[in-house]
C-alpha positions in Angstrom: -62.7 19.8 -164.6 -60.7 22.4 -166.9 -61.4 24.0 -169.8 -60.5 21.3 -171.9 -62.6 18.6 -170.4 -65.6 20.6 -170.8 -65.0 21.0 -174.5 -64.2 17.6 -175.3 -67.3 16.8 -173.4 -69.5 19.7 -175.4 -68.1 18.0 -178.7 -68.8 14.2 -177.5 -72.4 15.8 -176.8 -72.7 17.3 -180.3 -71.5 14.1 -181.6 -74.1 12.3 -179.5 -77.1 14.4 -180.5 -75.9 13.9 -184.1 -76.0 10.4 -184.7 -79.5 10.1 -182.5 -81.3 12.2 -184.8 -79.5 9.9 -187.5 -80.8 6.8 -185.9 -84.1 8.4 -185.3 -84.8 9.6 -188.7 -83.7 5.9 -189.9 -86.4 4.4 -187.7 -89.2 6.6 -188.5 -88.3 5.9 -192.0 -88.6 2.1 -191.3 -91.6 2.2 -189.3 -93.5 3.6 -192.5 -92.7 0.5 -194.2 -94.0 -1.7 -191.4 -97.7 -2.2 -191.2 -99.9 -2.1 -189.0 -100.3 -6.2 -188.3 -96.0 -6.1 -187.7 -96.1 -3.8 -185.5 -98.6 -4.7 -183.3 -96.7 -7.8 -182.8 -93.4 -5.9 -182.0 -95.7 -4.0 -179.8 -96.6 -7.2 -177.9 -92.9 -8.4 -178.3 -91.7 -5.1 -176.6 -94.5 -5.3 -174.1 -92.9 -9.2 -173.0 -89.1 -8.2 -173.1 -90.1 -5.1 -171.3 -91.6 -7.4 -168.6 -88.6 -9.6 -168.9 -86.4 -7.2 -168.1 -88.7 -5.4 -165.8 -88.6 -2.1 -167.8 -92.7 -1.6 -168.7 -92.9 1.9 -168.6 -89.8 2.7 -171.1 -91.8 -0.7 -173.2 -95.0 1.7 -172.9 -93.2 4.7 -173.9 -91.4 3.1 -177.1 -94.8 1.3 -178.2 -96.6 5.2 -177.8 -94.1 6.7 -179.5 -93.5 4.3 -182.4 -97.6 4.4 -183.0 -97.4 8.0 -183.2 -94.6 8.6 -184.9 -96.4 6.2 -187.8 -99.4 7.8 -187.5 -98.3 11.3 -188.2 -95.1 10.4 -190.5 -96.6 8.0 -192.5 -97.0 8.5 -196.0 -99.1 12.0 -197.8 -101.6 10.7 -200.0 -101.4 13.9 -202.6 -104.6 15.5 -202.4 -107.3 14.6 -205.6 -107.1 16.7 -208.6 -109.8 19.2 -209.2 -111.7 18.2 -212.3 -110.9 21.3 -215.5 -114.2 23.4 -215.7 -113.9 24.2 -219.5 
């Protein structure tokens, strides 16, 4: 490999880890909108295709991560207003 291929592999790379974190903030975006109840059943969906396709750890891996990516993106509740003391 010359210099050139290693470049136009660097820039394919950058390209790459662009549109992932794209895709990925897309997704976490989505799973806020999903409750609970949906996802558990894509949970059990992923579970059976991951079984299908005899992949369960990466199904096991994408059910953890989706659970805690909703549980520590989902949405702020703004914190109560403290009553005037006049």
């Amino acid at each position: 490999m010359n210099r050139q291929n290693h470049s136009e592999a660097l820039t394919d790379l950058s390209a790459a880890r662009h549109k992932i974190a794209i895709y990925w903030r897309l997704y976490v975006e989505w799973l806020i909108g999903v409750g609970w109840g949906r996802l558990a059943l894509l949970s059990l969906l992923t579970v059976i295709l991951g079984g299908v396709l005899m992949l369960p750890g990466l199904a096991t891996v994408l059910i953890l991560v989706s659970i805690l990516a909703k549980l520590f993106a989902g949405p702020r509740r703004p914190s109560p207003a403290l009553p005037d003391e006049s």
